[in-house]
Structures are given as C-alpha cells and as structure tokens.
N, C-alpha and C positions, 0 to 999 in steps of 0.2 A: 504494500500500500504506500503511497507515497504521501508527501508531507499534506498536498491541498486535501486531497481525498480526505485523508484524516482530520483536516481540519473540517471539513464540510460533515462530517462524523460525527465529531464532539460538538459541534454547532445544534445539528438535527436532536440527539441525545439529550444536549443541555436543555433545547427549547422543551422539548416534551418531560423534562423533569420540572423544569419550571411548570409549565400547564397543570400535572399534575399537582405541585404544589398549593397552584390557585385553587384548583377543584377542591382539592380538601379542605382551605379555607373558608370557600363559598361553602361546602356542606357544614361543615360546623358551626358554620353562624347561623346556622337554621336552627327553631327552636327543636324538632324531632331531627334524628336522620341514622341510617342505617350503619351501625358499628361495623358489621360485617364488607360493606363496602369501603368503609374508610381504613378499615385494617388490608384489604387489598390494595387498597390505593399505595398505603405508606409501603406494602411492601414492594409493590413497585416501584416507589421513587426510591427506595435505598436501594436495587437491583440497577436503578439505573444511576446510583450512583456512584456503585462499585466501579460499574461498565464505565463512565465517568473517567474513574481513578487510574484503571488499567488503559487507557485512551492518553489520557495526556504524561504516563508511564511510556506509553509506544511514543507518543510526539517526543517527548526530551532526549528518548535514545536516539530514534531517528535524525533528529538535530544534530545530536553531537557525532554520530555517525558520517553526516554531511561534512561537517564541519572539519572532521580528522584526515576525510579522505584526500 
C-alpha cells in the first residue's frame, strides 16, 4: 500500500469513527434509548480505533522506510 492510499484509509476510518461517535451522542441524549445498541456502537468505534492505531503504525514505518531509502 503506498503512503496516499493509506492516507485516504485513515481519512475514511477516522470519519466513520467520528460519525459513530456522534451517533452515540445523539442517542444518549435521548430520554429512553436502546443499551444494546449503544454497547455495539462503542464496540465498534474502539475496533475502529485499534484499526486507527495499526494505520498510522503502517504510515510512520512507511515514512521512514521512504525516507532511508
């Protein structure tokens, strides 16, 4: 994978951890709302925020792989 790809990656990834983010905000501030979906949501956004971590882990080597060669 090369650097843009990857950045177009982490772009995509982060927007939809954010969204989720939002989502769960907007349902909490509802007086009623369904625990069971909101315990999927969050495990979603921490899944996607592993995926996250391991992403810009590949971007930094990559960098410095560029960089040495």
């Amino acid at each position: 994978m090369d650097i843009d790809s990857l950045e177009h990656h982490i772009r995509t990834v982060d927007n939809r951890h954010t969204q989720i983010a939002r989502q769960i905000e907007q349902i909490l501030a509802q007086k009623s709302w369904d625990e069971f979906q909101v315990e999927t949501l969050k495990k979603e956004k921490l899944k996607l925020k592993d995926e996250l971590a391991m992403l810009y882990r590949k971007r930094y080597d990559l960098m410095n792989e560029h960089h040495y060669e």
